[in-house]
PyMOL Python script that loads the backbone (N, CA, C, O; Angstrom):
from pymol import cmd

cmd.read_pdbstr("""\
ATOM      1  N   UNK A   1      68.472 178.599 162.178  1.00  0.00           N
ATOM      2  CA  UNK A   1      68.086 178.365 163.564  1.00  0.00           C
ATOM      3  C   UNK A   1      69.094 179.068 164.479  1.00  0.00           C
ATOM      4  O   UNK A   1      70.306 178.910 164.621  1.00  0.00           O
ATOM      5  N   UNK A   2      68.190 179.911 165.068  1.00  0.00           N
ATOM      6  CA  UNK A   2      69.095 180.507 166.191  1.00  0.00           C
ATOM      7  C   UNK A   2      69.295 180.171 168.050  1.00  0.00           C
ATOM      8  O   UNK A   2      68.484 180.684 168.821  1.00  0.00           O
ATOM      9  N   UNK A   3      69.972 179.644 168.370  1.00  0.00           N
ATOM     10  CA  UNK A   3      70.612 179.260 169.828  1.00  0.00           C
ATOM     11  C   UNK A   3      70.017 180.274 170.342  1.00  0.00           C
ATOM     12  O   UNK A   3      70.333 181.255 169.670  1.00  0.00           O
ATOM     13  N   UNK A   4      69.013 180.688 171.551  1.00  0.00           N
ATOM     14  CA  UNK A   4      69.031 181.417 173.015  1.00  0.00           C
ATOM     15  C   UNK A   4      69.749 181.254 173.962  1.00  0.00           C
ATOM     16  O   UNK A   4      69.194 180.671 174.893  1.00  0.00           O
ATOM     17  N   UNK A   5      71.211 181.650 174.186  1.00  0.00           N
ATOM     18  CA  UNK A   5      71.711 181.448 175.151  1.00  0.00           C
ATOM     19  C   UNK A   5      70.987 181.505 176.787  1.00  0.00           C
ATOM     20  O   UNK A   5      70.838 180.635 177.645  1.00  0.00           O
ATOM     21  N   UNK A   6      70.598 183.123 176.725  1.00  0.00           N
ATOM     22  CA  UNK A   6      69.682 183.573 177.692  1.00  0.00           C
ATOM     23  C   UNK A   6      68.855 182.197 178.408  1.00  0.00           C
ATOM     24  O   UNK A   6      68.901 181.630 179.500  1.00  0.00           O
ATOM     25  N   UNK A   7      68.064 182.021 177.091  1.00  0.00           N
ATOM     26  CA  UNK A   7      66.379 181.396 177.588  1.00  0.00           C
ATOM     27  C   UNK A   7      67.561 179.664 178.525  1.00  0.00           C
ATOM     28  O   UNK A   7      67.611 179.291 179.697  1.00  0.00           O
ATOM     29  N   UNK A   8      68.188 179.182 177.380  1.00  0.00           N
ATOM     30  CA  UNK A   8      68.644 178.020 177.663  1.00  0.00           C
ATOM     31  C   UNK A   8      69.584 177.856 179.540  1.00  0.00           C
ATOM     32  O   UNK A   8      69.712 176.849 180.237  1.00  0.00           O
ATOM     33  N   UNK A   9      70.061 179.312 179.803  1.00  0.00           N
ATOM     34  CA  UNK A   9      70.455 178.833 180.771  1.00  0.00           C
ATOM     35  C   UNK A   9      69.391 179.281 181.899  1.00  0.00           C
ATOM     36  O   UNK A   9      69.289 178.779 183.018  1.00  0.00           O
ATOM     37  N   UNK A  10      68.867 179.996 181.535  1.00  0.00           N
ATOM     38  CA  UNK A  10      67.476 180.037 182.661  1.00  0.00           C
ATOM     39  C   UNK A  10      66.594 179.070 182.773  1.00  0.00           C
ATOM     40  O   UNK A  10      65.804 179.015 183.716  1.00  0.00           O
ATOM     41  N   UNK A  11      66.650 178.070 181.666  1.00  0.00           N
ATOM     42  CA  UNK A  11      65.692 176.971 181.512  1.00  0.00           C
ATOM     43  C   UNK A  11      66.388 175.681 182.620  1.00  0.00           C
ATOM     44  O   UNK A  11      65.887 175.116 183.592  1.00  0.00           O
ATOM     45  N   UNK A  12      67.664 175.551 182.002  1.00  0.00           N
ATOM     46  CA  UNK A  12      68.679 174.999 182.783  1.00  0.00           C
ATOM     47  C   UNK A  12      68.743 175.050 184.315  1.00  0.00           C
ATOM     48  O   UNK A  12      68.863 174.049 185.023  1.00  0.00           O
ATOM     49  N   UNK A  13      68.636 176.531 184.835  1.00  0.00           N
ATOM     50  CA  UNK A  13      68.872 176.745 186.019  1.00  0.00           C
ATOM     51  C   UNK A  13      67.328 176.019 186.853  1.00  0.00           C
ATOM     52  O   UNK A  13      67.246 175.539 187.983  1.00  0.00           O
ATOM     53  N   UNK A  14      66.323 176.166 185.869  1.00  0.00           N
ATOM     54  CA  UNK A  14      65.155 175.527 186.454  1.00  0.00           C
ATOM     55  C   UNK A  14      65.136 174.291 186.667  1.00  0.00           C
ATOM     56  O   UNK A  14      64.595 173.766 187.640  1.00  0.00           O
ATOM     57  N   UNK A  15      65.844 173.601 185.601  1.00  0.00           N
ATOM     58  CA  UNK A  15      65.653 172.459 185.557  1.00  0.00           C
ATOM     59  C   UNK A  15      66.753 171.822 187.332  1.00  0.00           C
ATOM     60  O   UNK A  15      66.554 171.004 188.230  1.00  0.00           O
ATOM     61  N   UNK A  16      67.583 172.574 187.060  1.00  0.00           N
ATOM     62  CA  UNK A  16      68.718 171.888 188.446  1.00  0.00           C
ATOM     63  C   UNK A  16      67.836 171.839 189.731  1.00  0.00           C
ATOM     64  O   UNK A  16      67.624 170.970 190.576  1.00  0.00           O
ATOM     65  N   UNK A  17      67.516 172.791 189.589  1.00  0.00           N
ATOM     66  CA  UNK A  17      66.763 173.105 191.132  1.00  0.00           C
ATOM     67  C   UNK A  17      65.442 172.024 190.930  1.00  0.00           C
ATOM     68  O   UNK A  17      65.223 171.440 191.992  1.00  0.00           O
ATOM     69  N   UNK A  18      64.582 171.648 189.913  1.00  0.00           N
ATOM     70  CA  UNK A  18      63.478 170.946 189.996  1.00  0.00           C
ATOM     71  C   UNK A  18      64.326 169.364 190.381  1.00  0.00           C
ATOM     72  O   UNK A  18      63.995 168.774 191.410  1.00  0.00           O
ATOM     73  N   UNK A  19      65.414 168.775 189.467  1.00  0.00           N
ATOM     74  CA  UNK A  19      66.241 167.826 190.150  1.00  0.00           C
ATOM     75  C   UNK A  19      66.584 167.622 191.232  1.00  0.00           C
ATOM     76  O   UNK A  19      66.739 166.459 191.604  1.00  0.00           O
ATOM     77  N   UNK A  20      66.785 168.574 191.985  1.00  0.00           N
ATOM     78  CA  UNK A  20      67.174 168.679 193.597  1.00  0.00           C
ATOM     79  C   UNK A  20      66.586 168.351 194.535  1.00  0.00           C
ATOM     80  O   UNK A  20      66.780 167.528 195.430  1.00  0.00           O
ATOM     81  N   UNK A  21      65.373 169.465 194.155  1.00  0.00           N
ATOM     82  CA  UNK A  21      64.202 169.028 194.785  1.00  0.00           C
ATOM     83  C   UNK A  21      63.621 167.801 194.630  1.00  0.00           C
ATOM     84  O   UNK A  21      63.078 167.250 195.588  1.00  0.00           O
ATOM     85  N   UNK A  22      63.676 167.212 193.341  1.00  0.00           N
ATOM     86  CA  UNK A  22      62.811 165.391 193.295  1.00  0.00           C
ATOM     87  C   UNK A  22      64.007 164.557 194.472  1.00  0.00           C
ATOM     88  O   UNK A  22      63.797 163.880 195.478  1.00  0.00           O
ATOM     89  N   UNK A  23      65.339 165.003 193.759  1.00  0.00           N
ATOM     90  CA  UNK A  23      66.059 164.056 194.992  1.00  0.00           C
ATOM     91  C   UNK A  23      66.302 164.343 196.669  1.00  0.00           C
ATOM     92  O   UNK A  23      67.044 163.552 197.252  1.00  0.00           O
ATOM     93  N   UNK A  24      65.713 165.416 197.412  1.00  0.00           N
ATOM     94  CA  UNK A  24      65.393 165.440 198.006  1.00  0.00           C
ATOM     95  C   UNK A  24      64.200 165.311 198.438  1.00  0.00           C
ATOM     96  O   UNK A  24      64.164 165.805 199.565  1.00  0.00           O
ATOM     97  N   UNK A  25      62.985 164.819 198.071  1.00  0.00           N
ATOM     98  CA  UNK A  25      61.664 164.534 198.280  1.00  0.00           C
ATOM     99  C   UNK A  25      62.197 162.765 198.573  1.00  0.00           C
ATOM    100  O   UNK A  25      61.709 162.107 199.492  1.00  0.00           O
ATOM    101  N   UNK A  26      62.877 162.406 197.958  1.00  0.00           N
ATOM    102  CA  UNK A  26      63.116 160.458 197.570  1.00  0.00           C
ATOM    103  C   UNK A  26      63.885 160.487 198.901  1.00  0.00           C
ATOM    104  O   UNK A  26      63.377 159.864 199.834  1.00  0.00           O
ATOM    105  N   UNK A  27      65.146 161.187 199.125  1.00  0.00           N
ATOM    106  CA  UNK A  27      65.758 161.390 200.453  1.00  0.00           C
ATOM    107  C   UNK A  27      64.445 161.091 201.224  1.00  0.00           C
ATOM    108  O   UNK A  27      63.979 159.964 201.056  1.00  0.00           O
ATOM    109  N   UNK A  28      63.977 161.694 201.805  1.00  0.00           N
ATOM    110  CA  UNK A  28      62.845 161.958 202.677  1.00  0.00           C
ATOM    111  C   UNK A  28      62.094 160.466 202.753  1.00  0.00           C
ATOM    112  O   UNK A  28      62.169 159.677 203.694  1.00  0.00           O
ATOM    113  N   UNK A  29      61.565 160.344 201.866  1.00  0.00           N
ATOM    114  CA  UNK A  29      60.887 159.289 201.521  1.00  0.00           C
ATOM    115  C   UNK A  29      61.369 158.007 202.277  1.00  0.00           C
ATOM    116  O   UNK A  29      60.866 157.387 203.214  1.00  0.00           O
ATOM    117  N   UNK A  30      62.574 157.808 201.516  1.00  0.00           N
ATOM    118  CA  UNK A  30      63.706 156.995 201.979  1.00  0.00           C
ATOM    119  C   UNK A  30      64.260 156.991 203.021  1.00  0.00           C
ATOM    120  O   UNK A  30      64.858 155.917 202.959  1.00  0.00           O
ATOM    121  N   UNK A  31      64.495 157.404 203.918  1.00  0.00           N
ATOM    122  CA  UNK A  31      64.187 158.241 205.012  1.00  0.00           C
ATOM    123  C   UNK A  31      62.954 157.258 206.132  1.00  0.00           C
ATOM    124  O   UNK A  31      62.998 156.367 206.980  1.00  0.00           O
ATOM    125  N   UNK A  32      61.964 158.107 205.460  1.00  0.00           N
ATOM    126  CA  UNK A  32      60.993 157.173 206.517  1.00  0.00           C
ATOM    127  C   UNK A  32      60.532 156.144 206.279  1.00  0.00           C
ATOM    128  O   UNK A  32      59.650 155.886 207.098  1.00  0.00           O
ATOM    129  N   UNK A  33      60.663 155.410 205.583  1.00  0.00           N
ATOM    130  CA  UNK A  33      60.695 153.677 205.136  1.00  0.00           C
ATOM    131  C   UNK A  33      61.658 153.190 205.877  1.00  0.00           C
ATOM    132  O   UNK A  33      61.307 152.142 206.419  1.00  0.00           O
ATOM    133  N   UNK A  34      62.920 153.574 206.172  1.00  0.00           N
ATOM    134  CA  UNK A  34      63.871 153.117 207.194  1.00  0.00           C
ATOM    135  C   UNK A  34      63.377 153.541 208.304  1.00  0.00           C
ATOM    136  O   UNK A  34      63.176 152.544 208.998  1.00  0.00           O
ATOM    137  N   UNK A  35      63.041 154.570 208.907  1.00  0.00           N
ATOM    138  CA  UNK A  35      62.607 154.984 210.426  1.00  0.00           C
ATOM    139  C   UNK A  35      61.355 153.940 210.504  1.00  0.00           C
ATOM    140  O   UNK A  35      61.410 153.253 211.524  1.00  0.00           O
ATOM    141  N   UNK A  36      60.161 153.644 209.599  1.00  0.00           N
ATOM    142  CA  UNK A  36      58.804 152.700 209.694  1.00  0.00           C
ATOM    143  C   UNK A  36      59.461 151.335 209.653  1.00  0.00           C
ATOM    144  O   UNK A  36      58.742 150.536 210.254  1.00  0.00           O
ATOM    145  N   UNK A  37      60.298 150.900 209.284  1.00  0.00           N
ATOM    146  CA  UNK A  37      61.120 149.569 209.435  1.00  0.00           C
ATOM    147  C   UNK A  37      62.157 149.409 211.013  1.00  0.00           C
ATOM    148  O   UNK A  37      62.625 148.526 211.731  1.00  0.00           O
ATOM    149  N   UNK A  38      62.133 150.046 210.971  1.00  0.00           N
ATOM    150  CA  UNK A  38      63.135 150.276 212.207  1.00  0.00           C
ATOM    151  C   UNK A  38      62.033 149.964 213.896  1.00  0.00           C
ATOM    152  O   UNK A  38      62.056 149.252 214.899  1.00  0.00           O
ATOM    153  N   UNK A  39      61.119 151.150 213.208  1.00  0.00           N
ATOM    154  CA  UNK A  39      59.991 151.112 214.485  1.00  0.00           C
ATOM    155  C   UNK A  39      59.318 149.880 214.533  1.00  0.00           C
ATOM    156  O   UNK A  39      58.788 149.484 215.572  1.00  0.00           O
ATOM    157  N   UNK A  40      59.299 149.156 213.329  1.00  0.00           N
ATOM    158  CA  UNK A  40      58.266 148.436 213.562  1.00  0.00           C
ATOM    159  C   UNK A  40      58.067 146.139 213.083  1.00  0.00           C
ATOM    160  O   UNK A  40      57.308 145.237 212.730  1.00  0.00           O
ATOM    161  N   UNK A  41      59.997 146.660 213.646  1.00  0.00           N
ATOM    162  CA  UNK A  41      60.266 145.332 213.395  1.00  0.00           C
ATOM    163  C   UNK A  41      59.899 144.407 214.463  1.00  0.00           C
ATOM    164  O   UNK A  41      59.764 144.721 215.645  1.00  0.00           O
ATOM    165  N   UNK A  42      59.749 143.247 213.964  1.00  0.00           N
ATOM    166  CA  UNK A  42      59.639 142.698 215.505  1.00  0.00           C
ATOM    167  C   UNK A  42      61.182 142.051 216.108  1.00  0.00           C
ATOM    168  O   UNK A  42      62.145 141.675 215.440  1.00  0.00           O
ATOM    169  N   UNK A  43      61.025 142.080 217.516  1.00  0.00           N
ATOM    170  CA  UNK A  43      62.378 142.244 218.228  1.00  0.00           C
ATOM    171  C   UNK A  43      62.394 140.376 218.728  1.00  0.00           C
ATOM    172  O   UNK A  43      61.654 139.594 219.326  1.00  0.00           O
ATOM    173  N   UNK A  44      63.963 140.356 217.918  1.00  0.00           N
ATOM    174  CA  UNK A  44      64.932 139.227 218.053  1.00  0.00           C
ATOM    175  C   UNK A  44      64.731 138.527 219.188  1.00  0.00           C
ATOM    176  O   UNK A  44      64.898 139.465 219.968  1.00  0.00           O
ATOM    177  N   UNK A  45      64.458 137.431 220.013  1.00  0.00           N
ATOM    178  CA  UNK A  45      65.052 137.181 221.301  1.00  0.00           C
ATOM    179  C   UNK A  45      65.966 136.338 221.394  1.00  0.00           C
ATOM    180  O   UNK A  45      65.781 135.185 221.002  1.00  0.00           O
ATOM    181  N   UNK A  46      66.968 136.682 221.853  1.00  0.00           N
ATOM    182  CA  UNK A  46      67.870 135.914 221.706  1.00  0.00           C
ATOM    183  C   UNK A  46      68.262 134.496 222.330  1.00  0.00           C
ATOM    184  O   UNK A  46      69.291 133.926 221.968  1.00  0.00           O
TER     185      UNK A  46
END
""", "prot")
cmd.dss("prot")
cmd.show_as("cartoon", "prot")
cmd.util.cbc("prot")
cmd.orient("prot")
């Protein structure tokens, strides 16, 4: 069995960037679940 260095770090490099991108999609996400909570709490009276 022979190792592809090549293939493995090009596979690699795909893979980082597809990670990035999921955790920036969840950012986002996360994101506006706080801005829709924020907008749409109802307000305290004190």
């Amino acid at each position: 069995m022979h190792l592809q260095v090549e293939a493995f770090l090009t596979s690699l490099g795909l893979m980082v960037e597809s990670m990035l991108g999921i955790f920036a999609v969840m950012l986002v996400i996360m994101g506006l679940i706080l801005l829709l909570n924020r907008l749409t709490a109802e307000k305290k009276n004190p």
